[in-house]
ZATORGU-71471 format. One record per atom (N, C-alpha, C): residue in three letters; atom name; y, x, z. Coordinates in nm, 2 decimals. Example, Ala and Ser with C-alpha at 12.3 -4.5 7.8 and 13.67 -1.06 7.14 Angstrom:
PT type atom      Y      X      Z
PT  ALA    N  -0.57   1.32   0.78
PT  ALA   CA  -0.45   1.23   0.78
PT  ALA    C  -0.33   1.32   0.78
PT  SER    N  -0.22   1.28   0.71
PT  SER   CA  -0.11   1.37   0.71
PT  SER    C   0.00   1.29   0.79
END
This chain:
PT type atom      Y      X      Z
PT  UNK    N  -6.35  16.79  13.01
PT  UNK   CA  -6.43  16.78  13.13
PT  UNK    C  -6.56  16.85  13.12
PT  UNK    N  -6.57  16.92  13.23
PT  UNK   CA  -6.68  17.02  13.21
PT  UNK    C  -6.83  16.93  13.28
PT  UNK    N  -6.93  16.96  13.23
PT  UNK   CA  -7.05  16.87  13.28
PT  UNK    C  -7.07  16.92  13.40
PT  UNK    N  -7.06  17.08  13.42
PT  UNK   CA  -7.12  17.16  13.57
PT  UNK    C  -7.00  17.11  13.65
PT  UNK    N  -6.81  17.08  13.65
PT  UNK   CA  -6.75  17.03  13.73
PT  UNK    C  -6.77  16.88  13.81
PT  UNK    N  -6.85  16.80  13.69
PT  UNK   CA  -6.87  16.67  13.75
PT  UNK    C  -6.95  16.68  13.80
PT  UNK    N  -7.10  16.75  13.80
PT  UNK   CA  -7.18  16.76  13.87
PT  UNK    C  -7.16  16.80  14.03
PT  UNK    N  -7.07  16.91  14.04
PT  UNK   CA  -7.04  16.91  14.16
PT  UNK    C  -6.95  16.81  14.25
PT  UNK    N  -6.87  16.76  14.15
PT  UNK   CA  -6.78  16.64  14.19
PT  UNK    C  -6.85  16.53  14.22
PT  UNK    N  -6.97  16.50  14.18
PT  UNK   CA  -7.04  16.31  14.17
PT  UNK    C  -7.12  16.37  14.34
PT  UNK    N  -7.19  16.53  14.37
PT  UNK   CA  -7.25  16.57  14.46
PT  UNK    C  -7.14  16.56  14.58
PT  UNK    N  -7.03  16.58  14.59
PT  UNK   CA  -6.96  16.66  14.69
PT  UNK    C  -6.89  16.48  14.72
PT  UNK    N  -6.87  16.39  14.61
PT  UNK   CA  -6.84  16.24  14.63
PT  UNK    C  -6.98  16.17  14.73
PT  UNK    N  -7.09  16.21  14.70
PT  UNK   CA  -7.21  16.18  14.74
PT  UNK    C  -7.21  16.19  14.92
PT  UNK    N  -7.23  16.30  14.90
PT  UNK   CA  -7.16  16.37  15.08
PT  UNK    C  -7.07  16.27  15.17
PT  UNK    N  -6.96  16.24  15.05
PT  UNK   CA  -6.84  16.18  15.11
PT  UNK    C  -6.88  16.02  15.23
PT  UNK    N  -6.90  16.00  15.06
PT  UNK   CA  -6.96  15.86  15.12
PT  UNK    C  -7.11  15.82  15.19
PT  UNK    N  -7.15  15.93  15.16
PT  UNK   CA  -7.28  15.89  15.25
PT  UNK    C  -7.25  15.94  15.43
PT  UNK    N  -7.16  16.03  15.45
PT  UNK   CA  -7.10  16.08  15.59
PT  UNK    C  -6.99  15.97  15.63
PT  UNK    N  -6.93  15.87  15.49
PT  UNK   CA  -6.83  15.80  15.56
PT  UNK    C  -6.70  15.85  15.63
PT  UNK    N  -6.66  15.98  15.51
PT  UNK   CA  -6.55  16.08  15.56
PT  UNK    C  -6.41  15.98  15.52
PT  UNK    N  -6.34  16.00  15.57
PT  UNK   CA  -6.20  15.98  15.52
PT  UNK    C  -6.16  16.03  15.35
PT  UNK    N  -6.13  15.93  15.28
PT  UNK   CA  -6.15  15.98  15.13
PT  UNK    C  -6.04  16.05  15.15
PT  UNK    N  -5.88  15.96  15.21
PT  UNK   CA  -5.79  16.09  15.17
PT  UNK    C  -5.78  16.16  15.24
PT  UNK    N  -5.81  16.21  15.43
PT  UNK   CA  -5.81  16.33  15.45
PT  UNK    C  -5.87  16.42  15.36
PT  UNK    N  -5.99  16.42  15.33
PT  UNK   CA  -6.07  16.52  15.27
PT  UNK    C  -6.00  16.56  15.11
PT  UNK    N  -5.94  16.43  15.03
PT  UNK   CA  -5.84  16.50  14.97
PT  UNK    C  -5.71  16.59  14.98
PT  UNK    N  -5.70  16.55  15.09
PT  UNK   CA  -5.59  16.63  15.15
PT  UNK    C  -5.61  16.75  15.17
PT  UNK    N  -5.72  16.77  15.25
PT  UNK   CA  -5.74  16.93  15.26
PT  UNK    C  -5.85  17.01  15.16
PT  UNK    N  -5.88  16.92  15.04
PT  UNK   CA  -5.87  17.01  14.95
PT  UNK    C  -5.81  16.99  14.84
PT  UNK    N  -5.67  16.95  14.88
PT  UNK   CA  -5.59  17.00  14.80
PT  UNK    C  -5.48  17.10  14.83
PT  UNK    N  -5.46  17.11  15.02
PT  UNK   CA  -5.49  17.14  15.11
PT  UNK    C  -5.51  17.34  15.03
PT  UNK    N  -5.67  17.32  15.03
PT  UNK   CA  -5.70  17.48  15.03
PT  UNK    C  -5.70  17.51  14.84
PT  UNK    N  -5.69  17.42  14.77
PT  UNK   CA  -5.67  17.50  14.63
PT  UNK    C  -5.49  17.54  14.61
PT  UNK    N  -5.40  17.47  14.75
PT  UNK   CA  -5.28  17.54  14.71
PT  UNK    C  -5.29  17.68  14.79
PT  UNK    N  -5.35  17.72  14.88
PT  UNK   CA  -5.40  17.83  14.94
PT  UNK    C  -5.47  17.91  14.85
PT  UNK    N  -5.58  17.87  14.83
PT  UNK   CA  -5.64  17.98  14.67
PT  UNK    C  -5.55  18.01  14.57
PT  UNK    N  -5.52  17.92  14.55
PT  UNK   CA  -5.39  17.96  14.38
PT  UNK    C  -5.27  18.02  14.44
PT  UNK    N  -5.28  18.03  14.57
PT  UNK   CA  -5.09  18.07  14.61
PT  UNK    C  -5.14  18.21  14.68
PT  UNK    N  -5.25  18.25  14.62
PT  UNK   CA  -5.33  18.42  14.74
PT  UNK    C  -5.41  18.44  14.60
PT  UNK    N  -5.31  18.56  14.52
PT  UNK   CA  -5.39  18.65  14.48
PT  UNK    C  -5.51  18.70  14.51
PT  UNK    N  -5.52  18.76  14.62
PT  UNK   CA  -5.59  18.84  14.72
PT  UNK    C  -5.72  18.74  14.76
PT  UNK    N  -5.71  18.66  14.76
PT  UNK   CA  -5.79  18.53  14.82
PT  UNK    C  -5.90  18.51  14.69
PT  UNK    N  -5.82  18.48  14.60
PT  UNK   CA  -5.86  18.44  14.47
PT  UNK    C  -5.98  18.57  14.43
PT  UNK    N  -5.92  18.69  14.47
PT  UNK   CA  -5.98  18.79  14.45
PT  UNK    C  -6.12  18.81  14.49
PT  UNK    N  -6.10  18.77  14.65
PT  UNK   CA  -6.28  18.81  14.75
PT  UNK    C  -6.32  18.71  14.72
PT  UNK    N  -6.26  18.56  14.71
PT  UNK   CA  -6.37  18.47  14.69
PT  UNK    C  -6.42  18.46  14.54
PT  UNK    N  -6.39  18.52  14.46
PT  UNK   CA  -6.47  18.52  14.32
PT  UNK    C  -6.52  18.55  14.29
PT  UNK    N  -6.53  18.70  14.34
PT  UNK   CA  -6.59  18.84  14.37
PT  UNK    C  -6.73  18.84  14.36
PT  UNK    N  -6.82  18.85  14.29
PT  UNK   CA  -6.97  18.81  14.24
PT  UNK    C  -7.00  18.99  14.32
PT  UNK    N  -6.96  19.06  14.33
PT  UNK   CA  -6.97  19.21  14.44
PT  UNK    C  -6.94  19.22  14.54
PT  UNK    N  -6.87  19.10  14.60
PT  UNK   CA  -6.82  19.08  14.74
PT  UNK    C  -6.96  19.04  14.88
PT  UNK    N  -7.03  19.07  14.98
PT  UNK   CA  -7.12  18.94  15.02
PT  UNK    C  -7.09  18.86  15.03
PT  UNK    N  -7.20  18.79  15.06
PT  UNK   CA  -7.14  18.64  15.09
PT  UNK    C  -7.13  18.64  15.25
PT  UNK    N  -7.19  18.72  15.30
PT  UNK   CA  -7.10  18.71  15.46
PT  UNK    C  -7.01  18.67  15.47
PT  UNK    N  -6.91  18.84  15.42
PT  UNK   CA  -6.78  18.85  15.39
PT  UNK    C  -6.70  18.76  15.35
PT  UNK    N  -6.75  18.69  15.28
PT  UNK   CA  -6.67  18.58  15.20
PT  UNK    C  -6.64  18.45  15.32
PT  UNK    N  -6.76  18.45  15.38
PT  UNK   CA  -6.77  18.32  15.46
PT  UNK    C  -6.69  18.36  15.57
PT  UNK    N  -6.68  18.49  15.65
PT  UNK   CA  -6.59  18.50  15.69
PT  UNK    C  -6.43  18.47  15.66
PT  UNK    N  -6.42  18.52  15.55
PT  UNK   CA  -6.28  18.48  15.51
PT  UNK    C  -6.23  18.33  15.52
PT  UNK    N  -6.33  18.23  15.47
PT  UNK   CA  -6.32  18.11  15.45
PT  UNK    C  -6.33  18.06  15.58
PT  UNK    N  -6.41  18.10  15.69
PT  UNK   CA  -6.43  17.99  15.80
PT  UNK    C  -6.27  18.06  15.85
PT  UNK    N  -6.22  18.19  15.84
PT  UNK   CA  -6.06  18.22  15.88
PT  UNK    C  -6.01  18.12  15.86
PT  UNK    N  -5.96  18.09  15.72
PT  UNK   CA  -5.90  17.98  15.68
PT  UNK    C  -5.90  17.83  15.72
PT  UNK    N  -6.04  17.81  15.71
PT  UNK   CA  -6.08  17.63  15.74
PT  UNK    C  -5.98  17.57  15.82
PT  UNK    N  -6.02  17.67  16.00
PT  UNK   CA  -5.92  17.56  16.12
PT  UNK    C  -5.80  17.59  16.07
PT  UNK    N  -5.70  17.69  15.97
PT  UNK   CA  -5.59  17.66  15.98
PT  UNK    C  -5.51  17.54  15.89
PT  UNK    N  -5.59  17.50  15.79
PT  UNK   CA  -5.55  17.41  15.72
PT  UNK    C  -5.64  17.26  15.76
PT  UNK    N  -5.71  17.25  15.87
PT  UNK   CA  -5.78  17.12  15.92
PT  UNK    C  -5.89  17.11  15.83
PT  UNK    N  -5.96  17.17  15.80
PT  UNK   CA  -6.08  17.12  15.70
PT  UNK    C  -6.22  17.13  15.78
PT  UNK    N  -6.26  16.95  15.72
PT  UNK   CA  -6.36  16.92  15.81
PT  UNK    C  -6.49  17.00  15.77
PT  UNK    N  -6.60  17.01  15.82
PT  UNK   CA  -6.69  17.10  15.83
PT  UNK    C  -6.77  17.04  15.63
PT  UNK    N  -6.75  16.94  15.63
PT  UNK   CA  -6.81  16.91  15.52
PT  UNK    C  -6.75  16.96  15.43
PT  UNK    N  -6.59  16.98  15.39
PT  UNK   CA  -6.51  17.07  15.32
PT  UNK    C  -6.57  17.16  15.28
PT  UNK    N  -6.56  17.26  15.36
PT  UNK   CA  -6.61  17.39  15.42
PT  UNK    C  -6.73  17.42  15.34
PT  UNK    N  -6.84  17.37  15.37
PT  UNK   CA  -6.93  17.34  15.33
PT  UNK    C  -6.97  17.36  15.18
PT  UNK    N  -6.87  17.25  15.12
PT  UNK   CA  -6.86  17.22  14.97
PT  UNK    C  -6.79  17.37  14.93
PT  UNK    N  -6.69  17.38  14.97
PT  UNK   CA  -6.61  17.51  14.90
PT  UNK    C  -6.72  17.60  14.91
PT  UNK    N  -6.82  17.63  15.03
PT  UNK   CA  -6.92  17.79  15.03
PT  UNK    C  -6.98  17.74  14.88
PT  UNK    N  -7.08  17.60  14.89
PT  UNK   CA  -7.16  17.59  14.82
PT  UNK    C  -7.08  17.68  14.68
PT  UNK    N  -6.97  17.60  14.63
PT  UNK   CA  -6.88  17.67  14.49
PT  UNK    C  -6.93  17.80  14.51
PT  UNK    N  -6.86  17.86  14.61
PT  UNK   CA  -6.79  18.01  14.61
PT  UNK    C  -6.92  18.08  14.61
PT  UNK    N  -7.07  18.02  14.66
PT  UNK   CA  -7.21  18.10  14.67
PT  UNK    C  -7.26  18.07  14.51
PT  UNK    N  -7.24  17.95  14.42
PT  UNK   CA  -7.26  17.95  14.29
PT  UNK    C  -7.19  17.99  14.18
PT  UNK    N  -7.07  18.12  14.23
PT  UNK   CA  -6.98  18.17  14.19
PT  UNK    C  -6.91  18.09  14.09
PT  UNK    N  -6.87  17.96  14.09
PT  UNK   CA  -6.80  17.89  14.06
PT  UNK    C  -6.65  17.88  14.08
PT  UNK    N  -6.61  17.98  14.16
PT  UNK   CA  -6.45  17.96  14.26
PT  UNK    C  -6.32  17.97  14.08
PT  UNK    N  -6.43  18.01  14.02
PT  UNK   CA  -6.33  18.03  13.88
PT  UNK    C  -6.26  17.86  13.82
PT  UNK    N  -6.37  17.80  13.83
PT  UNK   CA  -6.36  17.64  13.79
PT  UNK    C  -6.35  17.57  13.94
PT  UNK    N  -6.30  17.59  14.01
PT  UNK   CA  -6.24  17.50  14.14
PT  UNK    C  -6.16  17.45  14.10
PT  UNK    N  -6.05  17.47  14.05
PT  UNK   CA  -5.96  17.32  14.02
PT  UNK    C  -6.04  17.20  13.92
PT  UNK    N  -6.11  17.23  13.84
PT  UNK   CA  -6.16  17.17  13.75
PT  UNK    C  -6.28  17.07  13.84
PT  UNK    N  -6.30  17.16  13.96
PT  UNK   CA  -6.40  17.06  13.99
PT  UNK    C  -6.35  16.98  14.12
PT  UNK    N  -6.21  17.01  14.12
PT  UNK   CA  -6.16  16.90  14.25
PT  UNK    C  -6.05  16.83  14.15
PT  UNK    N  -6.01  16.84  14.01
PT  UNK   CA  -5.97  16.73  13.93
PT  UNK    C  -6.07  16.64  13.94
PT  UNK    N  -6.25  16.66  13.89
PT  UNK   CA  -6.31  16.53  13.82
PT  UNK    C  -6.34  16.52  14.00
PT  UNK    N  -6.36  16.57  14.09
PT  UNK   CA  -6.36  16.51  14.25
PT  UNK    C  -6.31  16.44  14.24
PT  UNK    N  -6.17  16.39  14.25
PT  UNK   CA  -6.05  16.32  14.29
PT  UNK    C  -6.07  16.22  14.18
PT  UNK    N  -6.12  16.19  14.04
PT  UNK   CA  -6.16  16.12  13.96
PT  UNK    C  -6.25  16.04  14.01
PT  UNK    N  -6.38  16.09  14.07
PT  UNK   CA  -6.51  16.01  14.08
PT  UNK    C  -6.47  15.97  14.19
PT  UNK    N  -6.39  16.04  14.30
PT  UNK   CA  -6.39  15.96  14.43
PT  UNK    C  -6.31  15.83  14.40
PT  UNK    N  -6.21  15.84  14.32
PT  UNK   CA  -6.12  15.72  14.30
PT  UNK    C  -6.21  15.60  14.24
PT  UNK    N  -6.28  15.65  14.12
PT  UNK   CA  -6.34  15.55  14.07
PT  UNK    C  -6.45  15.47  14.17
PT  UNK    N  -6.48  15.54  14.29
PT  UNK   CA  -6.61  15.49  14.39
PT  UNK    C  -6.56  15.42  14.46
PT  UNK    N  -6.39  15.46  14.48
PT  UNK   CA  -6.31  15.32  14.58
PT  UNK    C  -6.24  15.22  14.49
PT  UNK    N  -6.30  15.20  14.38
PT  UNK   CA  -6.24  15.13  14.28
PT  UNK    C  -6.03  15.13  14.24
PT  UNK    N  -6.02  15.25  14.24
PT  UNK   CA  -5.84  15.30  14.22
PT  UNK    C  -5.86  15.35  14.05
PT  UNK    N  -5.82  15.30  13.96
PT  UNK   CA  -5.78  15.36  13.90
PT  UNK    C  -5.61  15.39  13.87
PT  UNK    N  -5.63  15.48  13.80
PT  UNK   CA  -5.48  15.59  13.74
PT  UNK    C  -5.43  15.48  13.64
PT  UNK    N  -5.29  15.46  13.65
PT  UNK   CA  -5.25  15.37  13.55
PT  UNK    C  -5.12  15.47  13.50
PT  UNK    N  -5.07  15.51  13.38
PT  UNK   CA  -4.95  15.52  13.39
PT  UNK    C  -4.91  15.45  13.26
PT  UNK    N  -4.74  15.46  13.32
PT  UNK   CA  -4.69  15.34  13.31
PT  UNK    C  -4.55  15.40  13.23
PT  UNK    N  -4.51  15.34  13.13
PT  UNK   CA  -4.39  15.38  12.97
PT  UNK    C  -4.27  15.28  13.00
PT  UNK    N  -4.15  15.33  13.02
PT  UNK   CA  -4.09  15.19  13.01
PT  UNK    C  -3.98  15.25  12.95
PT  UNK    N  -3.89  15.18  12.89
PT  UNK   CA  -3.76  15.22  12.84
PT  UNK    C  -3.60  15.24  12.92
PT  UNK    N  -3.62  15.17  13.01
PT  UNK   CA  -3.52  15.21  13.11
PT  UNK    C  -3.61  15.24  13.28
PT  UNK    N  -3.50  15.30  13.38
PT  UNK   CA  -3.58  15.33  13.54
PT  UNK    C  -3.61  15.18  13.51
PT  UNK    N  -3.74  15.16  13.63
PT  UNK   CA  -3.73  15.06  13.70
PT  UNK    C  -3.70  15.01  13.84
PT  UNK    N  -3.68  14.92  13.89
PT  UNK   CA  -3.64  14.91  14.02
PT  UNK    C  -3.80  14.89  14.10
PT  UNK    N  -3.73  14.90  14.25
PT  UNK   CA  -3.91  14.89  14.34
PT  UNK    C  -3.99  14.67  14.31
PT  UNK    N  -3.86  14.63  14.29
PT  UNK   CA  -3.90  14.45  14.25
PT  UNK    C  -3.96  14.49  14.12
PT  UNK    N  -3.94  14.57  13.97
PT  UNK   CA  -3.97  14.54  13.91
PT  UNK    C  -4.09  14.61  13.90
PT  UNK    N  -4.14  14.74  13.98
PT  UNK   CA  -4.29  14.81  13.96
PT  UNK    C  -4.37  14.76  14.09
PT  UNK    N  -4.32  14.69  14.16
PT  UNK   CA  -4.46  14.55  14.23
PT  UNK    C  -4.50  14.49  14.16
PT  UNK    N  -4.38  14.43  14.11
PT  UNK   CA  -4.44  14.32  13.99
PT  UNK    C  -4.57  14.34  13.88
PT  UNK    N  -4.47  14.49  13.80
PT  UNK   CA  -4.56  14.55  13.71
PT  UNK    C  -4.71  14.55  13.75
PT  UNK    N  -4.70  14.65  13.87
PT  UNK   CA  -4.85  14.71  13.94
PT  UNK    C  -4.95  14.57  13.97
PT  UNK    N  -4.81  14.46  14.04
PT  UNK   CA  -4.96  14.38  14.02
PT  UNK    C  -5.02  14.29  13.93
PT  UNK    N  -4.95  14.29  13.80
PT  UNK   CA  -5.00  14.25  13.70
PT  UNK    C  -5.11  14.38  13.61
PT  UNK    N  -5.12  14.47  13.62
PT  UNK   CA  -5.17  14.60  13.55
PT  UNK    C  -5.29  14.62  13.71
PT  UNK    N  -5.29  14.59  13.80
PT  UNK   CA  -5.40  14.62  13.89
PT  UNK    C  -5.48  14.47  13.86
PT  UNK    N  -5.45  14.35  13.81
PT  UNK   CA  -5.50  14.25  13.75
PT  UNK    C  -5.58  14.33  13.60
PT  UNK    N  -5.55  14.39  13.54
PT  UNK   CA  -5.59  14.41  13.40
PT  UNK    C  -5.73  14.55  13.43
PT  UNK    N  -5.64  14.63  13.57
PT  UNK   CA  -5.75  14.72  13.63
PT  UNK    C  -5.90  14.65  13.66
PT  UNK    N  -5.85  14.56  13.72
PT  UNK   CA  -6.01  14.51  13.83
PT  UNK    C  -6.01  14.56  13.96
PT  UNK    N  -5.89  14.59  13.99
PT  UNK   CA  -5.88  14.68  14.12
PT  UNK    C  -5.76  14.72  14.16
PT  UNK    N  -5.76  14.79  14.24
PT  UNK   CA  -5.63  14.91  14.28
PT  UNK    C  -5.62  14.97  14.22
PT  UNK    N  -5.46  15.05  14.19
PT  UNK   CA  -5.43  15.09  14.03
PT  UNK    C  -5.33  15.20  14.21
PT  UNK    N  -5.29  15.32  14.09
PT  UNK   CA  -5.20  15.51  14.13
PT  UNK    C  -5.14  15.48  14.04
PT  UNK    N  -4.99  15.42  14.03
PT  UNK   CA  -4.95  15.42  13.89
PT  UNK    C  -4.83  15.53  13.90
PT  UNK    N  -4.82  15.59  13.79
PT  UNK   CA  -4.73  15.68  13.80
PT  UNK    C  -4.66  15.64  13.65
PT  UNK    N  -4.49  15.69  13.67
PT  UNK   CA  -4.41  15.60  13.58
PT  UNK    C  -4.33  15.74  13.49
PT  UNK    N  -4.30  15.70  13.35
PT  UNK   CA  -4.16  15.77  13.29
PT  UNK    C  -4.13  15.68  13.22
PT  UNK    N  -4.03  15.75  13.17
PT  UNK   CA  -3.91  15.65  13.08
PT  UNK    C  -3.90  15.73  12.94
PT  UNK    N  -3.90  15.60  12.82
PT  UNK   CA  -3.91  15.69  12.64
PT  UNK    C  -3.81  15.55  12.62
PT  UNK    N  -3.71  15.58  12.61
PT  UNK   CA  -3.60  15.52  12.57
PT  UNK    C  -3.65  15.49  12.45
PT  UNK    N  -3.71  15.54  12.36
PT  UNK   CA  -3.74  15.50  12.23
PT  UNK    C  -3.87  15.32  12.19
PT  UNK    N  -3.89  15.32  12.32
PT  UNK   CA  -3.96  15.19  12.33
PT  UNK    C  -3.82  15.09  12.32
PT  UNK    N  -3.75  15.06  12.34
PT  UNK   CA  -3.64  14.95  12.35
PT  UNK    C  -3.65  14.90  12.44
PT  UNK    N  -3.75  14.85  12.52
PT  UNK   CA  -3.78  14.78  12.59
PT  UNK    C  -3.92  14.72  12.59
PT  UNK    N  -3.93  14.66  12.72
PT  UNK   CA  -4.08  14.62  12.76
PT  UNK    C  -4.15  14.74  12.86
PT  UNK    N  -4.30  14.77  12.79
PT  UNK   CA  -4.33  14.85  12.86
PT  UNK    C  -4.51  14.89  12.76
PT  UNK    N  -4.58  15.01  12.82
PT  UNK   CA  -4.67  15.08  12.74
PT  UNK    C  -4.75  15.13  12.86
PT  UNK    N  -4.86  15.07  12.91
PT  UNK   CA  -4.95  15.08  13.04
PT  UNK    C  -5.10  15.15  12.98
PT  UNK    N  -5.11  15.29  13.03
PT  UNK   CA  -5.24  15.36  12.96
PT  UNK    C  -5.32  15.34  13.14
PT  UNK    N  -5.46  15.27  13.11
PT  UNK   CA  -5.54  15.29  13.21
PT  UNK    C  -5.67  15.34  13.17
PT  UNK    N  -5.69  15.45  13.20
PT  UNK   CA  -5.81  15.57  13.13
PT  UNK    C  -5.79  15.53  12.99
PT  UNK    N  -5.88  15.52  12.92
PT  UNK   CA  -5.81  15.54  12.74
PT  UNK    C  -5.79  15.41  12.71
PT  UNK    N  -5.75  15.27  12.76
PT  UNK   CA  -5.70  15.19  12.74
PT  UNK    C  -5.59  15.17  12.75
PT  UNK    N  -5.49  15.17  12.67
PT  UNK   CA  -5.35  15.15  12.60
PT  UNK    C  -5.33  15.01  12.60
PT  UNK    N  -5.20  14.95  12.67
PT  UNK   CA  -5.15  14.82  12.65
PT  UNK    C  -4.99  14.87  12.64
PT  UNK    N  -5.00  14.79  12.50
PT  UNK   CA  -4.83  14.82  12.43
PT  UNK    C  -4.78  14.72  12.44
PT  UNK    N  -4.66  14.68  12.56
PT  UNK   CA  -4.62  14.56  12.51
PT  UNK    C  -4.46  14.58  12.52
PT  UNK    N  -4.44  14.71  12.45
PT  UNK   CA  -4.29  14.76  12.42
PT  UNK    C  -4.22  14.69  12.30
PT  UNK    N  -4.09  14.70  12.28
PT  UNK   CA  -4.01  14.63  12.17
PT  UNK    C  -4.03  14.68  12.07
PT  UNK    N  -4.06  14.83  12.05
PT  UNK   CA  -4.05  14.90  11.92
PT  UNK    C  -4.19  14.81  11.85
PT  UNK    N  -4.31  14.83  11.92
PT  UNK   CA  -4.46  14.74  11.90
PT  UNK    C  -4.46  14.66  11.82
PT  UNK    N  -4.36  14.53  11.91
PT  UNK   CA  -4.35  14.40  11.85
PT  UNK    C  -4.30  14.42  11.76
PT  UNK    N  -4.17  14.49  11.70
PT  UNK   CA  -4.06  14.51  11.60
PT  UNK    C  -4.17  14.57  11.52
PT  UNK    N  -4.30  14.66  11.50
PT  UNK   CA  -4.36  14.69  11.44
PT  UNK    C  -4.46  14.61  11.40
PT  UNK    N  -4.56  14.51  11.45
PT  UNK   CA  -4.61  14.42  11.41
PT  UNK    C  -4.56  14.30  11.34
PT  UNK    N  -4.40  14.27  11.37
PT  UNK   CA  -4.34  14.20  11.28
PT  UNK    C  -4.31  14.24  11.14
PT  UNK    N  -4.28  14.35  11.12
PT  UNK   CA  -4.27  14.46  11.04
PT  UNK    C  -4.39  14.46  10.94
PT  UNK    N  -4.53  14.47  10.98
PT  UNK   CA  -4.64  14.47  10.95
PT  UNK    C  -4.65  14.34  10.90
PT  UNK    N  -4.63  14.25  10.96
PT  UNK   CA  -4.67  14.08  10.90
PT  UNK    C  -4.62  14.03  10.79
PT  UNK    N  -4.42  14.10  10.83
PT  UNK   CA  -4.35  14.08  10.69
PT  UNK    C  -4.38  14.12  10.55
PT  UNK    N  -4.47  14.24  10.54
PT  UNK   CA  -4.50  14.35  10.48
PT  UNK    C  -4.64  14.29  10.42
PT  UNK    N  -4.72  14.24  10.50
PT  UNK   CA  -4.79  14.17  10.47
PT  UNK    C  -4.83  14.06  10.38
PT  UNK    N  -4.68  13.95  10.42
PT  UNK   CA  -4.70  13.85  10.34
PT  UNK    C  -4.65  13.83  10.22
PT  UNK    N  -4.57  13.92  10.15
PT  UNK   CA  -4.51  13.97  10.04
PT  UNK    C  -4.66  13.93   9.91
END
């Protein structure tokens, strides 16, 4: 995590909520325009372009804005980048965006280890026991490590909750080993 990305991320969140924008439209259209920059060479090219004006540039970008719906405060945020010749760390600075904005609506990222799929009964269940351990609204995103045996292995930001079979079978393991 870069300190100059969050900086622009905690400012551009600031905006957010002090305008009272729509958190996920505004994620939407810029995620929206970083699949537009990364998918245009050419794009990538003028707006980086520390040789380019900034006219020029703003012309290109206000091109763009109405066709992807981005509200004026978007807009805005992306020149500010693109005038601090920043456009090189744009993704880096709409990752910790979408970080600080989550954390301001109280969402955290959960993901979630299990040993077999689960069904939609058993990741309600999950989520609302793990959004109990959040403090909040929990994004949980799921895979499967057959090598757990079962249970399950919930990371929310660097907190780890193992409560897989392999774990226990290792703590038991541990105790045995122990009491010797």
């Amino acid at each position: 995590m870069s300190v100059i990305a969050l900086r622009y991320a905690h400012a551009f969140a600031s905006v957010v909520a002090s305008q009272k924008l729509d958190r996920a439209a505004v994620q939407q259209q810029l995620n929206d325009f970083r699949g537009t920059f990364q998918g245009s060479r050419e794009l990538r090219e003028v707006l980086a372009d520390p040789a380019i004006p900034r006219e020029q540039k703003l012309k290109v970008l206000d091109a763009i804005a109405p066709k992807i719906g981005m509200a004026p405060q978007v807009r805005n945020f992306i020149a500010v980048v693109m005038d601090h010749d920043r456009m090189a760390d744009l993704g880096e600075i709409l990752d910790e965006y979408f970080v600080v904005a989550d954390e301001d609506a109280g969402l955290s990222e959960a993901e979630i280890v299990s040993a077999r799929e689960l069904n939609d009964e058993d990741r309600a269940q999950l989520e609302s026991q793990v959004a109990k351990l959040a403090g909040g609204s929990i994004r949980a995103t799921y895979r499967q490590d057959p090598s757990l045996l079962g249970g399950a292995v919930v990371r929310i930001g660097s907190t780890v909750y193992d409560g897989s079979i392999r774990a226990q079978l290792e703590r038991l393991k541990q105790r045995l080993v122990s009491a010797q």
